[in-house]
VEXNU-212454 format. One record per atom (N, C-alpha, C): residue in three letters; x, y, z; atom name. Coordinates in Angstrom, 1 decimal. Atoms other than C-alpha are relative to their C-alpha. Layout:
N
[ALA [X Y Z] CA]
...
//
This chain:
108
[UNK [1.1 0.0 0.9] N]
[UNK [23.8 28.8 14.7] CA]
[UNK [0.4 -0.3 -1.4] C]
[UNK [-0.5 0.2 1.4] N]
[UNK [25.8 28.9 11.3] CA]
[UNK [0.1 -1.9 -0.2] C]
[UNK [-0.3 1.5 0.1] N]
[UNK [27.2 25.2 12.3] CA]
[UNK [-1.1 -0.8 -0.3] C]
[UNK [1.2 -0.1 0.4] N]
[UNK [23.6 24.6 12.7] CA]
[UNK [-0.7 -0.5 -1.4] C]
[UNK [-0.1 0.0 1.5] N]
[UNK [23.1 25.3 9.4] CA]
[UNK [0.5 -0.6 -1.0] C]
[UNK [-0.7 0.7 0.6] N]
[UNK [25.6 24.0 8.2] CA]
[UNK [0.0 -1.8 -0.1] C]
[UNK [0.2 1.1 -0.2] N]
[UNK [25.2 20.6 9.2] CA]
[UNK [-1.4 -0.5 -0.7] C]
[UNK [1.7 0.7 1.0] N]
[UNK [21.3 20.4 7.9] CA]
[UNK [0.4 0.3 -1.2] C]
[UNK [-0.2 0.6 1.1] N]
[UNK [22.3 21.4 4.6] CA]
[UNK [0.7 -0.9 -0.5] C]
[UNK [-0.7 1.3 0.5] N]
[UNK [24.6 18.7 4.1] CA]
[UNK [-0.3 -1.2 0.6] C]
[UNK [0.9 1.0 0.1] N]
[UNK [22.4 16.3 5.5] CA]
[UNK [-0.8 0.0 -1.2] C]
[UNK [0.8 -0.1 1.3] N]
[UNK [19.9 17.5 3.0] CA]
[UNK [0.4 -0.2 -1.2] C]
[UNK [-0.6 0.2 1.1] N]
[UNK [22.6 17.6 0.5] CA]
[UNK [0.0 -1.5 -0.6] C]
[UNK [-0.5 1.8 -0.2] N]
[UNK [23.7 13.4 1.5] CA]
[UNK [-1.7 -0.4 -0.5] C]
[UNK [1.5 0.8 0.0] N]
[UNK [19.7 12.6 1.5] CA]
[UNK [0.0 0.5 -1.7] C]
[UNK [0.2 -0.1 2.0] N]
[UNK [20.1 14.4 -2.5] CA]
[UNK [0.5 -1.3 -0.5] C]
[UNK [-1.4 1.5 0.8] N]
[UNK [22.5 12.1 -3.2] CA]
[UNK [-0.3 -1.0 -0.2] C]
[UNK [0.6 1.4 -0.4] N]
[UNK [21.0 9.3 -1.8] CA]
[UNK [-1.1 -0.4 -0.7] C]
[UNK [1.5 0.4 0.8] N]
[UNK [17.5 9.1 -4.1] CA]
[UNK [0.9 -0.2 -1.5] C]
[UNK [-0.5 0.9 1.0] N]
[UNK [18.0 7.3 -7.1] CA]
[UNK [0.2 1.4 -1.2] C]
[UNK [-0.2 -1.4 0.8] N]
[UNK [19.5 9.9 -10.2] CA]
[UNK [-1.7 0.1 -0.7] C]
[UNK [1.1 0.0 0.7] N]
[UNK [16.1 11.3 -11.7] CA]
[UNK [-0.6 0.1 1.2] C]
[UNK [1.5 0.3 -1.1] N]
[UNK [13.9 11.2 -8.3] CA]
[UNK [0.3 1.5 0.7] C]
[UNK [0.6 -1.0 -1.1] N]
[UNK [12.6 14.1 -6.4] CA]
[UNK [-0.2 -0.5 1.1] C]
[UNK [0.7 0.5 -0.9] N]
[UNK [11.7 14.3 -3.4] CA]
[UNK [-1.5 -0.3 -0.2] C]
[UNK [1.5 0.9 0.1] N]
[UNK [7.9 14.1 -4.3] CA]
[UNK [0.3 -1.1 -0.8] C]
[UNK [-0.2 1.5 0.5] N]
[UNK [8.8 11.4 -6.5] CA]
[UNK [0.0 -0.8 0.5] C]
[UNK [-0.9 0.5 -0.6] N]
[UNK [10.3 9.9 -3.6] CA]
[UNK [-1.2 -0.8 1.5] C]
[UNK [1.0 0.4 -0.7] N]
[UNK [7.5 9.7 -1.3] CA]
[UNK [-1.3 -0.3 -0.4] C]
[UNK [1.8 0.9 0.4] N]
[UNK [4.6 8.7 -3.8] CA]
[UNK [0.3 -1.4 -0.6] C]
[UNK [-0.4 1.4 0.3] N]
[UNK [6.5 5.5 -4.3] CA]
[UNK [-1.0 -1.3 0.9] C]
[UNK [0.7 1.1 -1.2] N]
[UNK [4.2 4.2 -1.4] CA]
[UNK [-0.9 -0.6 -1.3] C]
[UNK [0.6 0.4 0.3] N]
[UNK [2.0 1.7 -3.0] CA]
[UNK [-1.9 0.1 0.0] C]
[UNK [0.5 -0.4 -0.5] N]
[UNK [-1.4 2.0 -3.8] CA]
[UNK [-0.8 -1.3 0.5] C]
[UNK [0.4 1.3 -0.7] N]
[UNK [-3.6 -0.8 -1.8] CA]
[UNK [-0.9 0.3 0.9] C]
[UNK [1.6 -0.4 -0.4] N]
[UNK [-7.4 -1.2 -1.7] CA]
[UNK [-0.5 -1.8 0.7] C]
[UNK [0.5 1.3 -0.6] N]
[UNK [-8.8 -4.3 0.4] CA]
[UNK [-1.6 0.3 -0.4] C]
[UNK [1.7 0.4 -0.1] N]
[UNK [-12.4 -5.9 -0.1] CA]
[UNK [-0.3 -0.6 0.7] C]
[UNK [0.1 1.2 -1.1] N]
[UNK [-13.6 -7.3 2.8] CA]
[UNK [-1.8 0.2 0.3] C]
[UNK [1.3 -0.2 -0.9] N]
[UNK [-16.7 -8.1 4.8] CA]
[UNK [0.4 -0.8 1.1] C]
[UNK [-0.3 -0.5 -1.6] N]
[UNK [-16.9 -7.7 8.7] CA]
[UNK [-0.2 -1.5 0.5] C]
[UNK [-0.6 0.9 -0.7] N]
[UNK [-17.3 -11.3 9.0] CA]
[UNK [1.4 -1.1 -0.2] C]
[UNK [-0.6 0.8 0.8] N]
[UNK [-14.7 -13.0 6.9] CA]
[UNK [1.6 0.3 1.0] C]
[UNK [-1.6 -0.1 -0.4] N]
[UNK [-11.1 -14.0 8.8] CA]
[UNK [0.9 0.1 -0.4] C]
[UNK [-1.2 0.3 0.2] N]
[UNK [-9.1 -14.4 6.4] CA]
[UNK [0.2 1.8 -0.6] C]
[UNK [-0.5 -1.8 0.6] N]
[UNK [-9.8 -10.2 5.3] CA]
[UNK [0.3 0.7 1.4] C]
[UNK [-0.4 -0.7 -0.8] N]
[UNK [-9.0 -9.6 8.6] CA]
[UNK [1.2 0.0 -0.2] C]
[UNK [-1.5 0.4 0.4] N]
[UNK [-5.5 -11.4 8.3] CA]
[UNK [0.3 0.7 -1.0] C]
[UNK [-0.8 -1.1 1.0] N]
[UNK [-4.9 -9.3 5.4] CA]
[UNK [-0.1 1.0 0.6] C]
[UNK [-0.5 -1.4 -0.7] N]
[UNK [-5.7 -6.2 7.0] CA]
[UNK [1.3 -0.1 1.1] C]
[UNK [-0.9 0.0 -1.1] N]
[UNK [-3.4 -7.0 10.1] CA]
[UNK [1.0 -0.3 -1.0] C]
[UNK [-1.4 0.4 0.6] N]
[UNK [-0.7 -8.4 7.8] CA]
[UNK [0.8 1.8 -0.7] C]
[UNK [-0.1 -1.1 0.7] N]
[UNK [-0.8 -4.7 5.5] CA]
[UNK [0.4 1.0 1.6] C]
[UNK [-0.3 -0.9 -0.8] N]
[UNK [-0.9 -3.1 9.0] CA]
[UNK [1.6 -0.2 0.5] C]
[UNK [-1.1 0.4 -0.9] N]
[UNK [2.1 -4.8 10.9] CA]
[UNK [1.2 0.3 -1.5] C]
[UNK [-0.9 -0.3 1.3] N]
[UNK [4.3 -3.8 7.1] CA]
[UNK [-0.4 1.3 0.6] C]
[UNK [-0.6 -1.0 -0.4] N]
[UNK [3.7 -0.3 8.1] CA]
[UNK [-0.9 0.8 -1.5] C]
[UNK [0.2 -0.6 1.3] N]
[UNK [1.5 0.4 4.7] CA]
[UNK [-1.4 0.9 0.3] C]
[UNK [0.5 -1.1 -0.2] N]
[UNK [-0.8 2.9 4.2] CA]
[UNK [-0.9 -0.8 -1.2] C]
[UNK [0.8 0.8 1.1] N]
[UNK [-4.3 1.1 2.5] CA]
[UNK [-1.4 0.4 0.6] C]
[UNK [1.8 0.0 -0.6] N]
[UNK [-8.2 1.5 2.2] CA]
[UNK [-0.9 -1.2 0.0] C]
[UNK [0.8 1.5 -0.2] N]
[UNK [-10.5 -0.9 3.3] CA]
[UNK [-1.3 0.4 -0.5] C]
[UNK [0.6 -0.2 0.5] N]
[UNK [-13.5 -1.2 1.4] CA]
[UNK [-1.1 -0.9 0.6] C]
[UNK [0.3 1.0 -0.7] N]
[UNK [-16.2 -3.2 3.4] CA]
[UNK [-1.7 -0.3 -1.0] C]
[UNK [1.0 0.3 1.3] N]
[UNK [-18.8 -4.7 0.3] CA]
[UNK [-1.3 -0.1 0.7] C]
[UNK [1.6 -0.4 -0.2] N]
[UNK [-21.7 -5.1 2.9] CA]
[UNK [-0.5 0.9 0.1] C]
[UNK [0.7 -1.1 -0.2] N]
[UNK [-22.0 -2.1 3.9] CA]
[UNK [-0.4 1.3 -0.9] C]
[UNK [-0.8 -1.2 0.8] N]
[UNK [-20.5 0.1 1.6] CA]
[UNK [-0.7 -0.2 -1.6] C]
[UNK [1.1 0.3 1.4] N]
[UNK [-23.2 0.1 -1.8] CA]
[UNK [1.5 0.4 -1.3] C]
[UNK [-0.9 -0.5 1.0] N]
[UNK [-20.3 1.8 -3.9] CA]
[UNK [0.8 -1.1 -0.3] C]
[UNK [-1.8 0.9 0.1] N]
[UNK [-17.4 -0.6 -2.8] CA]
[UNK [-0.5 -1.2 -1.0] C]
[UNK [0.3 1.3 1.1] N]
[UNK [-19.7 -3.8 -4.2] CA]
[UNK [-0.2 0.4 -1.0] C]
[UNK [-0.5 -0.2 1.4] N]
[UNK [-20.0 -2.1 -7.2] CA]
[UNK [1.5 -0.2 -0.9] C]
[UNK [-1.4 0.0 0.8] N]
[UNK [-16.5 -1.7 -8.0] CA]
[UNK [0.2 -1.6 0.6] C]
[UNK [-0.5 1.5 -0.5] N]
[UNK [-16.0 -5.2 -6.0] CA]
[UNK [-0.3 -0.7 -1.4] C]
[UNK [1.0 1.0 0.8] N]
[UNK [-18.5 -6.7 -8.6] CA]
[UNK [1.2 0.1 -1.8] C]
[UNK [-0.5 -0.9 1.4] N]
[UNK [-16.5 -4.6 -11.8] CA]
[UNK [1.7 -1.1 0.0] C]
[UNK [-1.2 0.6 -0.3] N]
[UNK [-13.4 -7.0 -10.6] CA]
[UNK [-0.2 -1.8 -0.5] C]
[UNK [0.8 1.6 0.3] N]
[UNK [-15.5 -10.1 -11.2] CA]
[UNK [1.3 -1.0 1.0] C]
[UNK [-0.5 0.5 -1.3] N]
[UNK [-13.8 -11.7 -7.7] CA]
[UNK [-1.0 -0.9 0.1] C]
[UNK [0.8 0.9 -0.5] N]
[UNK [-15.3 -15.0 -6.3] CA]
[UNK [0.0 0.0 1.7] C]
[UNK [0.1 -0.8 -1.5] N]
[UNK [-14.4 -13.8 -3.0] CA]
[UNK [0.6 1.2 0.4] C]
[UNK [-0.9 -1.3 -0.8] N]
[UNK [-13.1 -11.6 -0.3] CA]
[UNK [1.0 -1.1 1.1] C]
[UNK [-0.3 -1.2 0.1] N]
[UNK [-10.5 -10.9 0.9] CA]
[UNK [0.5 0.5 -1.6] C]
[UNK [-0.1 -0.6 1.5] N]
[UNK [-10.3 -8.7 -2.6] CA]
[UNK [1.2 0.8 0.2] C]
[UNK [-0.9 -0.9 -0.7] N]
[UNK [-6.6 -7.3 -2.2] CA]
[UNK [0.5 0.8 -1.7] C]
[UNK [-0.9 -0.7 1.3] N]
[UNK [-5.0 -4.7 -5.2] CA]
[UNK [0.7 0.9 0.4] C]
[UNK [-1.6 -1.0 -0.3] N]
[UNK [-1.8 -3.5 -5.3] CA]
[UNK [0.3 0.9 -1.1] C]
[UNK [-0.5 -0.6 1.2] N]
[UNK [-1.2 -0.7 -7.9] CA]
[UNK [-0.9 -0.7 -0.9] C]
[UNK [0.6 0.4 1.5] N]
[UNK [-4.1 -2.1 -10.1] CA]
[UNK [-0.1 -1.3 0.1] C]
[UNK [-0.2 1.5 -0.2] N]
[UNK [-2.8 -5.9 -9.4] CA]
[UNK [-1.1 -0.7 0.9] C]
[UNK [1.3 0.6 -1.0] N]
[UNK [-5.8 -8.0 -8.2] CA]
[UNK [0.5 -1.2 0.4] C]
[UNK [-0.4 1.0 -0.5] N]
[UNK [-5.0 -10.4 -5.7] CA]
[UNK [-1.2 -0.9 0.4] C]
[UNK [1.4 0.8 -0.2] N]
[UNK [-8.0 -12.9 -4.8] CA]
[UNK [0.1 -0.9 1.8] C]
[UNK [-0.6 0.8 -1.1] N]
[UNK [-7.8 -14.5 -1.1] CA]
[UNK [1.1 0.6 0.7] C]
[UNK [-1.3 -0.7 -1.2] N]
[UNK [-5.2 -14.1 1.6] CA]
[UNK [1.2 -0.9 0.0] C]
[UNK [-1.3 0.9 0.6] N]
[UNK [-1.6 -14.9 0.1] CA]
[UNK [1.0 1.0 0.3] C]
[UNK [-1.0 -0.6 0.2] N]
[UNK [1.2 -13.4 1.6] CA]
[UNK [0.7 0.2 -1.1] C]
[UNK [-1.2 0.3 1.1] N]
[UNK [3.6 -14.4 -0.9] CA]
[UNK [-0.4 0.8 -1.4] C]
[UNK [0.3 -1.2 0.7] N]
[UNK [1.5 -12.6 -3.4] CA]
[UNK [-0.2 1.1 0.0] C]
[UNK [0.3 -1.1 -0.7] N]
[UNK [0.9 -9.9 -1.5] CA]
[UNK [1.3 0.5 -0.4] C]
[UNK [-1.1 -0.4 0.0] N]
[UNK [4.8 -9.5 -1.3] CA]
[UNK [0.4 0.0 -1.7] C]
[UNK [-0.2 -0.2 1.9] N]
[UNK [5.4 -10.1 -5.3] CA]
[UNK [-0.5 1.3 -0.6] C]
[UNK [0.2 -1.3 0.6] N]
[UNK [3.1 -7.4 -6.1] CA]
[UNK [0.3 1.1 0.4] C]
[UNK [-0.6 -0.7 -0.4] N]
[UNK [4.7 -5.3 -3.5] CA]
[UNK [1.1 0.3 -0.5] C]
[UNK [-1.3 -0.1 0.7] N]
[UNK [8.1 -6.1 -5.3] CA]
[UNK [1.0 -0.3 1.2] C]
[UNK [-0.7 0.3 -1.0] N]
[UNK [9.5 -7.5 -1.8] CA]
[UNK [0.5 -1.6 0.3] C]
[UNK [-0.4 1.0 -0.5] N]
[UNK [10.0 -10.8 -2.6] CA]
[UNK [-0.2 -0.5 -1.7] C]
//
């Protein structure tokens, strides 16, 4: 049982080590991005964004402007000419563009 022990705190220790100097662990896990879609239920290309955001593994809200009275407000507050309406951390992306998708991510 000691070994046990011994061995998870110095895992725990190595995973200290390992986060950048200055980072917590909560620090460490609200690095996730934050990332709000605008879509409506018929549009393809906000589907392709959602599947693209899913198959990355990210963690995002979908905001769907027909149904949703609130979301077109804020949709409208963006002054977008369409959907899909993608924001990353604030960053408004317009259409379905990986490549910007990944910039505002900071993955490319």
């Amino acid at each position: 049982m000691s070994r046990r022990l011994f061995l998870l705190s110095q895992a725990l220790l190595l995973a200290l080590f390992l986060l950048a100097p200055g980072q917590g662990i909560a620090q460490a896990k609200s690095a996730q991005p934050k990332i709000e879609i605008y879509v409506t239920s018929w549009c393809p290309y906000c589907k392709k964004a959602v599947a693209y955001f899913q198959a990355k593994g990210l963690t995002f809200t979908i905001h769907d402007i027909e149904s949703n009275p609130g979301a077109a407000k804020r949709f409208e507050q963006f002054h977008a000419q369409g959907v899909p309406l993608v924001v990353i951390n604030g960053k408004k992306i317009s259409g379905y563009s990986v490549e910007a998708y990944e910039k505002a991510l900071g993955t490319k």
